[in-house]
Backbone as CSV, one residue per row, in Angstrom:
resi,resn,N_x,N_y,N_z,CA_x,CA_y,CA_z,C_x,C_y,C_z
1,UNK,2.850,19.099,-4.625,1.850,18.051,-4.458,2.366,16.729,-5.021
2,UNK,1.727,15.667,-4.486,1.816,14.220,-4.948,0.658,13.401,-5.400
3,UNK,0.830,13.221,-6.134,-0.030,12.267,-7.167,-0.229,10.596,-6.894
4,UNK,-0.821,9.602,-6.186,-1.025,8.755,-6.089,-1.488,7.426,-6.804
5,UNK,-1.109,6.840,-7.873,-2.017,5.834,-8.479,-2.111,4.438,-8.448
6,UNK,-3.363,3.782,-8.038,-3.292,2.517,-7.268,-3.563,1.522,-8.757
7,UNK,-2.797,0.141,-8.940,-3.533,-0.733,-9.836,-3.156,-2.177,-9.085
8,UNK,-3.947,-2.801,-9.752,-3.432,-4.397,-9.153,-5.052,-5.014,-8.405
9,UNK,-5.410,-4.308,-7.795,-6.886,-4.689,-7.326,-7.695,-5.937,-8.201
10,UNK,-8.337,-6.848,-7.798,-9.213,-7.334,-8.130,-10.239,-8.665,-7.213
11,UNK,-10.615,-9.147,-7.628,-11.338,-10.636,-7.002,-10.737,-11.847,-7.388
12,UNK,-10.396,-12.023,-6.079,-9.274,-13.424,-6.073,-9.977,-14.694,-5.026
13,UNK,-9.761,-16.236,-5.165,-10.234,-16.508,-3.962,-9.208,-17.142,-2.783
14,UNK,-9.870,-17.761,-1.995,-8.793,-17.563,-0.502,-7.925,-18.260,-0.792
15,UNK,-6.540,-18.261,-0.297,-5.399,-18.820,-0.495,-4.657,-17.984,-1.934
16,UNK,-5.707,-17.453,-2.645,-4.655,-16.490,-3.798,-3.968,-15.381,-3.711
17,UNK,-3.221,-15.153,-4.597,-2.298,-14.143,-4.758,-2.597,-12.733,-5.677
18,UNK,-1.975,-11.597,-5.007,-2.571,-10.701,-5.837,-1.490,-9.139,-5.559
19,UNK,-1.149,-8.987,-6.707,0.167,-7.972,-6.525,-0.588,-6.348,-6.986
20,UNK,-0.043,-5.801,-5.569,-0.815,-4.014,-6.020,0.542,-3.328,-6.408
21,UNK,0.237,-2.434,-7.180,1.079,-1.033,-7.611,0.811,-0.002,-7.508
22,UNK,1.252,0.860,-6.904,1.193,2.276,-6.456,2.472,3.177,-7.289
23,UNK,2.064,4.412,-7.970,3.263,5.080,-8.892,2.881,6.144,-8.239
24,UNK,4.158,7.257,-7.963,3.947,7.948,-7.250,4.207,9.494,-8.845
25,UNK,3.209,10.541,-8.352,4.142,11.332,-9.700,4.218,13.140,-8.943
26,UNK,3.998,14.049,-9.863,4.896,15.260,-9.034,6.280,15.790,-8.692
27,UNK,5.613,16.047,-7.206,6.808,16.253,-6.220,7.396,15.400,-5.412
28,UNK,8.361,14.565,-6.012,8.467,12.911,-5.530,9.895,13.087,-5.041
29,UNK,10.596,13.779,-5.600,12.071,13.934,-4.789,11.836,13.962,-3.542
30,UNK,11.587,14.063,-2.716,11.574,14.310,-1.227,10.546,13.150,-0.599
31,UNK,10.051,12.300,-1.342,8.932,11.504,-0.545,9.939,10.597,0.318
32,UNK,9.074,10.096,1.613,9.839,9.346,2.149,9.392,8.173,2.357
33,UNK,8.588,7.830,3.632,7.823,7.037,3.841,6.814,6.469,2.339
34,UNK,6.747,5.325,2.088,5.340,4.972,1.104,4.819,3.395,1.903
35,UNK,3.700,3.643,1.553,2.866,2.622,2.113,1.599,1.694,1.798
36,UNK,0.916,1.091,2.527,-0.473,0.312,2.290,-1.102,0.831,3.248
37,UNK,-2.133,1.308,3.534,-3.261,0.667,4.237,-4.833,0.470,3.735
38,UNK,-5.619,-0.335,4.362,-6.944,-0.877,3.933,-8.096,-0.492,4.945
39,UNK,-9.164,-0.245,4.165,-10.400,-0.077,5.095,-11.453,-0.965,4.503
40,UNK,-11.918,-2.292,5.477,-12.973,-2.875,4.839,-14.643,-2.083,5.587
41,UNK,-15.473,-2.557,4.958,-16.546,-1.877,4.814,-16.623,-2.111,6.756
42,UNK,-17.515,-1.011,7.308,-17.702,-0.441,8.299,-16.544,-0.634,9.771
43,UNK,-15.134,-0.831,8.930,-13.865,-0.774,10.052,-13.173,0.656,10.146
44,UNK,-12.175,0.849,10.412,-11.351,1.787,10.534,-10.358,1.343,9.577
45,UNK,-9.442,2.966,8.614,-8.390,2.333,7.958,-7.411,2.028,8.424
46,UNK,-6.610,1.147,8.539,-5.139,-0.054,9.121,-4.213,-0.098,8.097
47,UNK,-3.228,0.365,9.129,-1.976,0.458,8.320,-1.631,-1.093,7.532
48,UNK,-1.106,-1.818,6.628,-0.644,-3.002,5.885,0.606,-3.165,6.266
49,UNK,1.226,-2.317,5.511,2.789,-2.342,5.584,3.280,-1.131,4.732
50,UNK,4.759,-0.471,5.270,5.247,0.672,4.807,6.609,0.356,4.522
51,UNK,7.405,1.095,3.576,8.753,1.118,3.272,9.451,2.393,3.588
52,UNK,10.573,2.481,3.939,10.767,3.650,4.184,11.797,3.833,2.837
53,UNK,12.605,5.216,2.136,13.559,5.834,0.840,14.391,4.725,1.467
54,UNK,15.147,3.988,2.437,16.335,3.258,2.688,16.089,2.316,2.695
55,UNK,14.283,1.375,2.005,14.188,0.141,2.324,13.927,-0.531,3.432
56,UNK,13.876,0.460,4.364,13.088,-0.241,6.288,12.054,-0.686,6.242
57,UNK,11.233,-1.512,5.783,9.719,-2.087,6.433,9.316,-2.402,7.690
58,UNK,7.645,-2.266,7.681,7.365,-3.021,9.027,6.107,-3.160,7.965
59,UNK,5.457,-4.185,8.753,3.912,-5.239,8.567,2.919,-4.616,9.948
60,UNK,2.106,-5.046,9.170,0.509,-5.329,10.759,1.235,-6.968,10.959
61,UNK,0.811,-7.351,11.973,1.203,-8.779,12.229,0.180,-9.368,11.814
62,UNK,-0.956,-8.833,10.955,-1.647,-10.633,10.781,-1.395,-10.642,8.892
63,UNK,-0.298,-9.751,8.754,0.033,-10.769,7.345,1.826,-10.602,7.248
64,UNK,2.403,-11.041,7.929,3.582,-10.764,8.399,3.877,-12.485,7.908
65,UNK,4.816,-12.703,6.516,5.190,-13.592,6.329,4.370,-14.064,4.690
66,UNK,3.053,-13.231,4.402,2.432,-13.309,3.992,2.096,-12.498,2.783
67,UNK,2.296,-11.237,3.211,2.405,-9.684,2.537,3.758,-9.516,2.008
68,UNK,4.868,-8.736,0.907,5.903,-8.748,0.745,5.583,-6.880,0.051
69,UNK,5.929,-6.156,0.870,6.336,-4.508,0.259,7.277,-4.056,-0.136
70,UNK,7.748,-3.863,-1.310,8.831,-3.122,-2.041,9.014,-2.148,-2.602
71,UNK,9.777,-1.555,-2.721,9.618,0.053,-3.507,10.849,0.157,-5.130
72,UNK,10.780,0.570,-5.478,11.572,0.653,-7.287,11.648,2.246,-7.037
73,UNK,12.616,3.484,-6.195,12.954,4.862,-6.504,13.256,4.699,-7.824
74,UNK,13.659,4.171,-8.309,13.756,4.910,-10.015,12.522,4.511,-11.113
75,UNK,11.358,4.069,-10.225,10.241,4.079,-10.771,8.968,4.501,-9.902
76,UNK,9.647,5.187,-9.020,8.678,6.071,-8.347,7.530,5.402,-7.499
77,UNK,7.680,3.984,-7.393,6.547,2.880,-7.473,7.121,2.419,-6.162
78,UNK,5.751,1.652,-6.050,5.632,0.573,-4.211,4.491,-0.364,-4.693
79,UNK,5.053,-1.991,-4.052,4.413,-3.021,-4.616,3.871,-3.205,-3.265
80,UNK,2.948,-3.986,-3.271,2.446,-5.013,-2.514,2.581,-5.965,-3.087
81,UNK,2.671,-7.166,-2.545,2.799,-8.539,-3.132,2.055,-9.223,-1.830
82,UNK,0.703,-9.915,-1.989,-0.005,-10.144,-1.402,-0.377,-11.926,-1.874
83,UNK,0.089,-12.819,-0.517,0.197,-13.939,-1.172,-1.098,-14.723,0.336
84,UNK,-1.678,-15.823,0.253,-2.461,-16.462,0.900,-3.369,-15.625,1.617
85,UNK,-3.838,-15.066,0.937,-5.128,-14.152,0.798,-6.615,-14.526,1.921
86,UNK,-7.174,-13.845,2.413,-8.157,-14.277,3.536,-9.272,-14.118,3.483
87,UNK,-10.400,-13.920,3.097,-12.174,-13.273,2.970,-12.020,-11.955,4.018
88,UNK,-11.566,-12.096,5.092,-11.236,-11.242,6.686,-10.397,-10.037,5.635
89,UNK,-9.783,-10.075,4.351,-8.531,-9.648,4.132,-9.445,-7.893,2.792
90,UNK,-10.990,-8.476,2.454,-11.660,-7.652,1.508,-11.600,-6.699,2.194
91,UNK,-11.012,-5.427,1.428,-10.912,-4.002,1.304,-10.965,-3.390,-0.010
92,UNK,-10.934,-1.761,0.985,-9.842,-1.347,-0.141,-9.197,-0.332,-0.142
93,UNK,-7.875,-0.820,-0.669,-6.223,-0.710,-0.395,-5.849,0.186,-0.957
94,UNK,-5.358,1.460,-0.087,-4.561,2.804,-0.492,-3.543,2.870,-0.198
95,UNK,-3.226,3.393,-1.129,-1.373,3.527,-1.382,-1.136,5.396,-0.320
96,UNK,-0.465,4.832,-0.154,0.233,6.495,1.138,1.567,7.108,0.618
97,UNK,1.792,8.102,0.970,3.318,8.773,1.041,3.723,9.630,1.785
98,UNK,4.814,9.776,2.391,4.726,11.318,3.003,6.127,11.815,2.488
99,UNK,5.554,12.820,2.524,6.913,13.735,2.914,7.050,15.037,4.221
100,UNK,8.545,14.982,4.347,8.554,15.838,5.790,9.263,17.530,4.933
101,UNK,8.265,18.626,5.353,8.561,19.383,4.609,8.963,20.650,5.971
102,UNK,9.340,21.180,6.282,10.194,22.911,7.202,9.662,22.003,8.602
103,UNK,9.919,20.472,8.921,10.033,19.519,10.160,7.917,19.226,9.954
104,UNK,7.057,19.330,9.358,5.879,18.840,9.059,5.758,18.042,8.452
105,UNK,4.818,17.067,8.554,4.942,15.414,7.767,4.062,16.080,6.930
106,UNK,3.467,15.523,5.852,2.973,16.065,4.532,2.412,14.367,4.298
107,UNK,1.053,14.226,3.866,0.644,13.130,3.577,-0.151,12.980,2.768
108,UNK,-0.071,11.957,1.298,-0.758,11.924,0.354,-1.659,10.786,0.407
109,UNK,-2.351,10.415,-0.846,-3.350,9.196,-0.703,-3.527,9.145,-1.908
110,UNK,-3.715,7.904,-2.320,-4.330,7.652,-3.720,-5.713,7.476,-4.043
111,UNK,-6.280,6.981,-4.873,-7.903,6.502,-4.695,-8.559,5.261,-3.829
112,UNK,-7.163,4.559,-4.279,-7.680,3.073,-3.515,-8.355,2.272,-4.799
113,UNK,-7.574,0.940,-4.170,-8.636,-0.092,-4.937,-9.215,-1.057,-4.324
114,UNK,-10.131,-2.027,-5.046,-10.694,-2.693,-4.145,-10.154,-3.897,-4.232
115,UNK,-10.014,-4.972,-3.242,-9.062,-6.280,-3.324,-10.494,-6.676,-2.606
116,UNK,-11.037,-7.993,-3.206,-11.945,-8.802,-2.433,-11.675,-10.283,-3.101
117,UNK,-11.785,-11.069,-1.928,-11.449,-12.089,-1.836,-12.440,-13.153,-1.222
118,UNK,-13.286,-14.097,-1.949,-14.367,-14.434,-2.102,-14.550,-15.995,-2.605
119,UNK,-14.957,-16.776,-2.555,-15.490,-18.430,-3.057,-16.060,-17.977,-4.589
């Protein structure tokens, strides 16, 4: 199993900045994929952005330039770095992982936090 823990969340207003952390703990040798995604109140959850163990990213395109995802393997950790922030942008933001275990993807989740962004 994998252990998920989200921090960084809070109330920021538009145009601010706001950096999440996700630590991964367990069975972490094998994780591959780690990620973001967000669900604001009555949407569907949307992928953010993901890293892959070699450093590959991809974005959603509406924060592409905006969003910055990184990962630290020797700290088990994945950042978000979340810069010009939107009201459109209030969720809240779970950290992902997978691992691929006998060719099955394996997928974790953290609690989530809440990022709202507000006047």
């Amino acid at each position: 199993q994998v252990q998920l823990v989200e921090s960084g969340g809070g109330l920021v207003q538009p145009g601010g900045s706001l950096r999440l952390s996700c630590t991964a703990s367990g069975r972490i040798f094998d994780i591959n994929t780690m990620g973001w995604y967000r669900q604001a109140p009555g949407k569907q959850r949307e992928l953010v952005a993901r890293i892959t163990k070699g450093g590959t990213t991809n974005y959603v395109d509406s924060v592409k330039g905006r969003f910055t995802i990184s990962r630290d393997n020797a700290k088990n950790t994945v950042y978000l770095q979340m810069n010009s922030l939107k009201p459109e942008e209030t969720a809240v933001y779970y950290c992902n992982a997978d691992r691929w275990i006998g060719g099955r993807r394996n997928e974790y989740w953290g609690q989530g936090t809440q990022v709202t962004v507000t006047v």
